[in-house]
C-alpha positions in Angstrom: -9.5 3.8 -37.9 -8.7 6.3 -40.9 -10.0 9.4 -40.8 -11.5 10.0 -37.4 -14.1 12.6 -36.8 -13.4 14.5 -33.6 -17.2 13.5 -31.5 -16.9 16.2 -28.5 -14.7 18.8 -27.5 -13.9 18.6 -23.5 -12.9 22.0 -23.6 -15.9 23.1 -25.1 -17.7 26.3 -22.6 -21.0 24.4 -22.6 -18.9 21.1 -21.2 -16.7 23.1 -18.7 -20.4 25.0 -17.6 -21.5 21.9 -15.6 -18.7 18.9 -16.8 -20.9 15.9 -14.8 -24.4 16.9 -17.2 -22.0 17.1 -19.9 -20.2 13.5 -19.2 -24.0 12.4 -18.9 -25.1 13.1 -22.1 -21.7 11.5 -23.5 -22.7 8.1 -21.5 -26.1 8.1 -23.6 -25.0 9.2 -26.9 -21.5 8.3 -27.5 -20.1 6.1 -24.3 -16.8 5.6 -26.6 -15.8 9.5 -27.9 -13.1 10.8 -29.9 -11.9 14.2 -29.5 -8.4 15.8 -30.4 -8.1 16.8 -26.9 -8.7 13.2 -24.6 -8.3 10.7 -27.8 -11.0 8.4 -27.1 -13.0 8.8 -23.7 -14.4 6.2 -22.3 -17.6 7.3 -20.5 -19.8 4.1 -19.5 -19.0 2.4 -16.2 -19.0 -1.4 -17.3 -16.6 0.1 -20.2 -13.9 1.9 -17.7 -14.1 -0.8 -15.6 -12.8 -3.6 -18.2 -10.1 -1.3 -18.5 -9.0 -0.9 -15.1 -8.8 -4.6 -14.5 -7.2 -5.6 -18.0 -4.1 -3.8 -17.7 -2.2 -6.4 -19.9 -4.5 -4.9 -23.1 -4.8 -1.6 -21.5 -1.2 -0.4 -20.3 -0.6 2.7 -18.0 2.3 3.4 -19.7 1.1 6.5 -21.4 3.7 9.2 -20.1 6.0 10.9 -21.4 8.0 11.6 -18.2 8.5 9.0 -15.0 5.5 8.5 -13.3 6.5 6.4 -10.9 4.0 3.8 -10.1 0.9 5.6 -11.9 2.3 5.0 -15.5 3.9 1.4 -14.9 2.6 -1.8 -15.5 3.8 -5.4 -13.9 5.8 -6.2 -12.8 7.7 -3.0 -12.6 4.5 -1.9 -10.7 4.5 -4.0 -8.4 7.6 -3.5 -7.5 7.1 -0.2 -6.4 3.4 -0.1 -5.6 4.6 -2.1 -2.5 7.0 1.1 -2.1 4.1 3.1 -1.9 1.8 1.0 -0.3 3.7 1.2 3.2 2.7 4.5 3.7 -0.6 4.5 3.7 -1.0 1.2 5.9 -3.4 1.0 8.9 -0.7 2.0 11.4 0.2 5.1 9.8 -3.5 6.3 9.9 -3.7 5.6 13.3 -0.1 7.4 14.1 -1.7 10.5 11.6 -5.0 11.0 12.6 -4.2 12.7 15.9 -2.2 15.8 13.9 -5.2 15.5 11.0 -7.4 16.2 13.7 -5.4 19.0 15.5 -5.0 20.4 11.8 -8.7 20.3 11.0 -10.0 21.6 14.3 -7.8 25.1 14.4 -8.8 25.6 10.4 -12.6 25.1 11.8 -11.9 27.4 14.7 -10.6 30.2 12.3 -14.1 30.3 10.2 -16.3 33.0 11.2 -19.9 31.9 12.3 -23.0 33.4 11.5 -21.5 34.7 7.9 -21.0 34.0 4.5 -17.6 32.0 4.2 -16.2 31.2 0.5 -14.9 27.9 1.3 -12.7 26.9 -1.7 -9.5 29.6 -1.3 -10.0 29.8 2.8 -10.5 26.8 4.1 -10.7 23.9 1.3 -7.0 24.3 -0.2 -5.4 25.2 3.4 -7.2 22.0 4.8 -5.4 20.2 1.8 -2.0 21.6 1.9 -1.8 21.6 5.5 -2.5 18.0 6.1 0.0 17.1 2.9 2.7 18.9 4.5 2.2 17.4 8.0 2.0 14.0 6.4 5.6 14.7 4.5 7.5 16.7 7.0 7.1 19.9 4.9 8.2 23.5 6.7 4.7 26.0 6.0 6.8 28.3 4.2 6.2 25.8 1.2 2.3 26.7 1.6 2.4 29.4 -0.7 4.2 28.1 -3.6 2.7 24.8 -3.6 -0.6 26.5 -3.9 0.7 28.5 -7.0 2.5 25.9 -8.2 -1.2 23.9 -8.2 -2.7 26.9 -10.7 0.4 26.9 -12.6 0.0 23.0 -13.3 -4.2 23.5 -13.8 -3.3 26.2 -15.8 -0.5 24.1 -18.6 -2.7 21.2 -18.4 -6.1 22.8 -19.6 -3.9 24.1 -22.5 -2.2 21.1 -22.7 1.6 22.8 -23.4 4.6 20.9 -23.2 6.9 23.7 -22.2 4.7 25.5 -19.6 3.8 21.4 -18.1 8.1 20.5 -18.3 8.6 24.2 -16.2 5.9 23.2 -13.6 7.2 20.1 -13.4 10.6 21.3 -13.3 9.0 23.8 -11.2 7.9 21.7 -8.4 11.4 19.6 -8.9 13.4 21.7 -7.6 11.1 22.0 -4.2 11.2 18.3 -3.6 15.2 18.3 -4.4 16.3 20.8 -1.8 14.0 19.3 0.6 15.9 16.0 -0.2 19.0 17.4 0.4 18.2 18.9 3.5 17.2 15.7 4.8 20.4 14.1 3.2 22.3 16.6 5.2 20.8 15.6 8.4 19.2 19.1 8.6 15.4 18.4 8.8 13.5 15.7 11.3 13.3 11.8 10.0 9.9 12.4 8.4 8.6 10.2 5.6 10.0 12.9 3.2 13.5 11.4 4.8 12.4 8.0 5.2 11.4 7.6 0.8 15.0 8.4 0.8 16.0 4.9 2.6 14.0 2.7 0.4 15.2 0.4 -2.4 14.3 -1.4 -5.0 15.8 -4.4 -7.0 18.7 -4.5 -4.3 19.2 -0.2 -5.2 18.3 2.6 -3.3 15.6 4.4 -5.4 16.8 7.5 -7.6 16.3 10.9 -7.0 13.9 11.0 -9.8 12.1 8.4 -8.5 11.7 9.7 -5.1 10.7 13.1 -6.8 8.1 11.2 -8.8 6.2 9.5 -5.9 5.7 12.6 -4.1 4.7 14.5 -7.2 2.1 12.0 -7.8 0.5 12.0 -3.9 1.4 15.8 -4.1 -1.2 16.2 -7.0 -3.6 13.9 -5.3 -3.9 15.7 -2.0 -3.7 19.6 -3.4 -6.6 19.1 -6.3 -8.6 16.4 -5.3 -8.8 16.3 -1.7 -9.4 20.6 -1.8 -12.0 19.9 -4.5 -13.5 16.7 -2.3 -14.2 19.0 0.8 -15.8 21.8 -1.5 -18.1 19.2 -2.6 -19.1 17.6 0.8 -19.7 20.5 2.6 -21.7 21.9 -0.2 -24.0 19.1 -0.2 -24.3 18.5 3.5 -25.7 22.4 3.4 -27.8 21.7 0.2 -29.3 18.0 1.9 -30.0 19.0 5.3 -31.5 15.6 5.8 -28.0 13.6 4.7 -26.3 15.9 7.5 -29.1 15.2 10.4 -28.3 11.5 9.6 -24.6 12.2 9.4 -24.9 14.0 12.7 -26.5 11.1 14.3 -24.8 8.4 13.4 -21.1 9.3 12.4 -20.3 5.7 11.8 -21.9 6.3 8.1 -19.3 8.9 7.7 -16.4 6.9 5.2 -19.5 5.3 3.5 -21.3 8.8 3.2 -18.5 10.7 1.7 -17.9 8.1 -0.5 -21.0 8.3 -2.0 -21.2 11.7 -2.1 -17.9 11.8 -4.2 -19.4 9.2 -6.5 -22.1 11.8 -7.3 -20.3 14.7 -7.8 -16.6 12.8 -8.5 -13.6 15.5 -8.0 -11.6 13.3 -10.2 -11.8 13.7 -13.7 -10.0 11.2 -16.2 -6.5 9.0 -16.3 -5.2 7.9 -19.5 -4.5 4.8 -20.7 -3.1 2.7 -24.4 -4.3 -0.3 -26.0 -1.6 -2.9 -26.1 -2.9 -5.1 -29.3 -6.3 -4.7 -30.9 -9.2 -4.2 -29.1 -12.5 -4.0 -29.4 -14.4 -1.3 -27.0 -17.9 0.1 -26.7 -18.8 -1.8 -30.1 -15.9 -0.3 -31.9 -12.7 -1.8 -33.1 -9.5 0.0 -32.2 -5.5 -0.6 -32.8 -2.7 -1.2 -31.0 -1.4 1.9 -29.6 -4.6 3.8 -29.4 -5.1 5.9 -26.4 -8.0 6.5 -24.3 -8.9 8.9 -21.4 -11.1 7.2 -18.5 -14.4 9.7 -17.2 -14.9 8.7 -14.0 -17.4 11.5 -13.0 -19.4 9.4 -15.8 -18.7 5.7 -14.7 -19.5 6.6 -11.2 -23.1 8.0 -12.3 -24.0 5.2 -14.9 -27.8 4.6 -14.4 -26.9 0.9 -15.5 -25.1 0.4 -12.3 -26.5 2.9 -10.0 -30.3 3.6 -11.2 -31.2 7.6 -10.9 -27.0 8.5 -10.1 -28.5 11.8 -8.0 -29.3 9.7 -5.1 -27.7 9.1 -1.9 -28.0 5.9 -0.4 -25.6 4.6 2.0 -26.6 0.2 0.7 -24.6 0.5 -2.4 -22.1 -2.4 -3.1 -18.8 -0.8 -2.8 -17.3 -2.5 -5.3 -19.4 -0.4 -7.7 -18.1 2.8 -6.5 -14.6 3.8 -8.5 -14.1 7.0 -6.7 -10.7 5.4 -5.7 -10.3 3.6 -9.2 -10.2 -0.2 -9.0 -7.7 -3.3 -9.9 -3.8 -2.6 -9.1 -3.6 1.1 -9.8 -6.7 1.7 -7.6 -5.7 5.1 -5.2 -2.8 3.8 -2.3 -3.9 7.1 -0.9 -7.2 6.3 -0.5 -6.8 5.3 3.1 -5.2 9.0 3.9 -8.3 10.7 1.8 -11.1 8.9 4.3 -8.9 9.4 7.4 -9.3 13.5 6.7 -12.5 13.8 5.1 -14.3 11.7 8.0 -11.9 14.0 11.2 -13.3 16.9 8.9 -16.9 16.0 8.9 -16.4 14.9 13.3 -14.9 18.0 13.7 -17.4 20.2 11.9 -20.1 18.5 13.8 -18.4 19.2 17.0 -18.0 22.7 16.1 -20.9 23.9 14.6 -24.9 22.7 14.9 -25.6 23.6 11.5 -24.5 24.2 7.4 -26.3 26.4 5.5 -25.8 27.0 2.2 -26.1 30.6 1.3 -28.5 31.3 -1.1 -27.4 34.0 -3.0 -24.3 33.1 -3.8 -24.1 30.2 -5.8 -21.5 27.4 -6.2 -19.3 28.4 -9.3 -17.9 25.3 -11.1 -14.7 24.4 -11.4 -13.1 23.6 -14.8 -11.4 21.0 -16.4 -8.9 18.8 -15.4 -10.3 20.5 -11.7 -13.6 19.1 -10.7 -16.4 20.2 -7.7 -16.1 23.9 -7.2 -13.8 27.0 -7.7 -16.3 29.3 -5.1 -18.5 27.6 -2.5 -20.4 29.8 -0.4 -21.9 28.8 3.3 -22.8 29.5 6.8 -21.5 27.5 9.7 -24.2 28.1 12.9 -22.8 28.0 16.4 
């Protein structure tokens, strides 16, 4: 693999124009594409999903900093994917969903009706944030620098430059830390902020940095995906009027609806991972410690598995649908990410009749490593 010629360039303006109809076009001409920026991207569906199940050739250990469990493989995963796993179990849905819902019907209730509403910065980030901190015990005073702190870390990534990515993470370090300490002080409520701070592993309680780690990692999940997940929805609920009738009707499709919506138009963009021993991939021989970059908004729309990828259908096999991911890193907060998009869909139905898209204001796209939309525009009808 001497002398590697770079295939694409993910930064590129005509890829971050519209990423998914550039991720297509990889899919069909190149499903296995180098590029100086991602290494090799993995864009076919049967492809990324050999590698999500493999994980003894293709090891998550790819940073550079603890990622605690998101870069480990077993069984130092599984050690502390069962950490994780506890909160996000059935029970603590059912004990969350009543504040979810209480947070989701006053954001509703703020929205003006009968005008044009820019979704993304008023409602779509709050909804995110809001629900994060509720869920962790956070005071809102954190509102504001958490939402910078999410440009900041956009912002280091797209450039990809280790000093500005060590000062957001440092950045967003010290946050976590004092709220630890309050907590270790007895000064804050026994929230699950608190209770991360009881756990242990291999018969010690888990460090600091570890701690710091895990809530960095959900933190990340909830601010840029689930604010880019709502953008999405709502936008195509007021661009399919006959998807939200049907929603409307029968809100028992809801989890299976939004799922499928987000495998359309996927609001997460790639993970990383590094070949173990030689491999051979998409036809192509590679060497140990190669490193490649999973698309998912291009495995999720591969016509192989999912025909024309534009269409909604609610009969798909789930198992098809990596929206979550799939084998032992798939998302432990995918439980939490269906609990708030389905009490936002209930609660928008309760609250308005109709979404309209507005249309002369179109959707601006959102670019790399954010997915969906940076502006949405609609109209919520009484």
């Amino acid at each position: 693999m001497t002398d590697i010629h770079n295939d694409w360039d993910p930064r590129a303006a005509e890829v971050q124009a519209d990423q998914a109809a550039a991720y297509d076009r990889m899919r069909k001409t190149c499903p296995v594409a180098h590029s100086a920026y991602m290494n090799w991207s993995i864009f076919r569906h049967a492809d990324v999903k050999r590698v999500l199940l493999d994980h003894e050739i293709f090891s998550s250990n790819v940073s550079s900093h603890l990622s605690v469990p998101n870069s480990m493989d077993p069984p130092e995963h599984t050690v502390f994917r069962a950490i994780v796993d506890k909160y996000y179990t059935p029970a603590e849905m059912e004990r969350f969903e009543p504040v979810a819902r209480s947070i989701t019907a006053a954001l509703i209730d703020a929205l003006p009706r009968g005008e044009d509403i820019e979704i993304m910065g008023d409602f779509a980030q709050k909804f995110a944030l809001r629900h994060q901190s509720a869920f962790m015990g956070w005071p809102t005073e954190l509102e504001r620098p958490l939402i910078e702190w999410v440009r900041k870390n956009h912002a280091a990534t797209l450039a990809r430059d280790p000093q500005k990515l060590d000062e957001v993470a440092g950045e967003f370090d010290s946050h976590i830390r004092a709220l630890l300490a309050e907590r270790r002080g007895g000064a804050a409520p026994a929230d699950i902020t608190a209770r991360l701070l009881t756990e242990t592993v291999h018969g010690r309680a888990l460090t600091e940095a570890e701690i710091v780690s895990i809530i960095r990692n959900w933190t990340v999940g909830e601010l840029s995906t689930i604010a880019a997940s709502v953008g999405v929805i709502i936008k195509y609920l007021a661009d399919h009027p006959d998807v939200q009738d049907r929603l409307r009707a029968d809100r028992s499709c809801i989890e299976v609806a939004t799922d499928e919506i987000l495998r359309i138009q996927d609001t997460l963009v790639t993970n990383r991972r590094v070949a173990t021993k030689p491999v051979e991939l998409g036809g192509q021989q590679f060497a140990a410690g190669t490193r490649f970059t999973i698309m998912w908004p291009s495995a999720n729309r591969d016509e192989a598995v999912f025909g024309n990828p534009d269409e909604f259908r609610l009969d798909r096999n789930p198992a098809d649908n990596l929206v979550y991911g799939a084998g032992i890193h798939v998302c432990p907060g995918a439980p939490m990410s269906r609990l708030e998009l389905r009490v936002l869909l209930e609660e928008l139905f309760d609250r308005t009749s109709r979404i309209l898209p507005v249309a002369n204001k179109p959707a601006c796209n959102a670019i790399y490593p954010a997915a969906g939309y940076s502006e949405v525009y609609v109209r919520l009808s009484v």
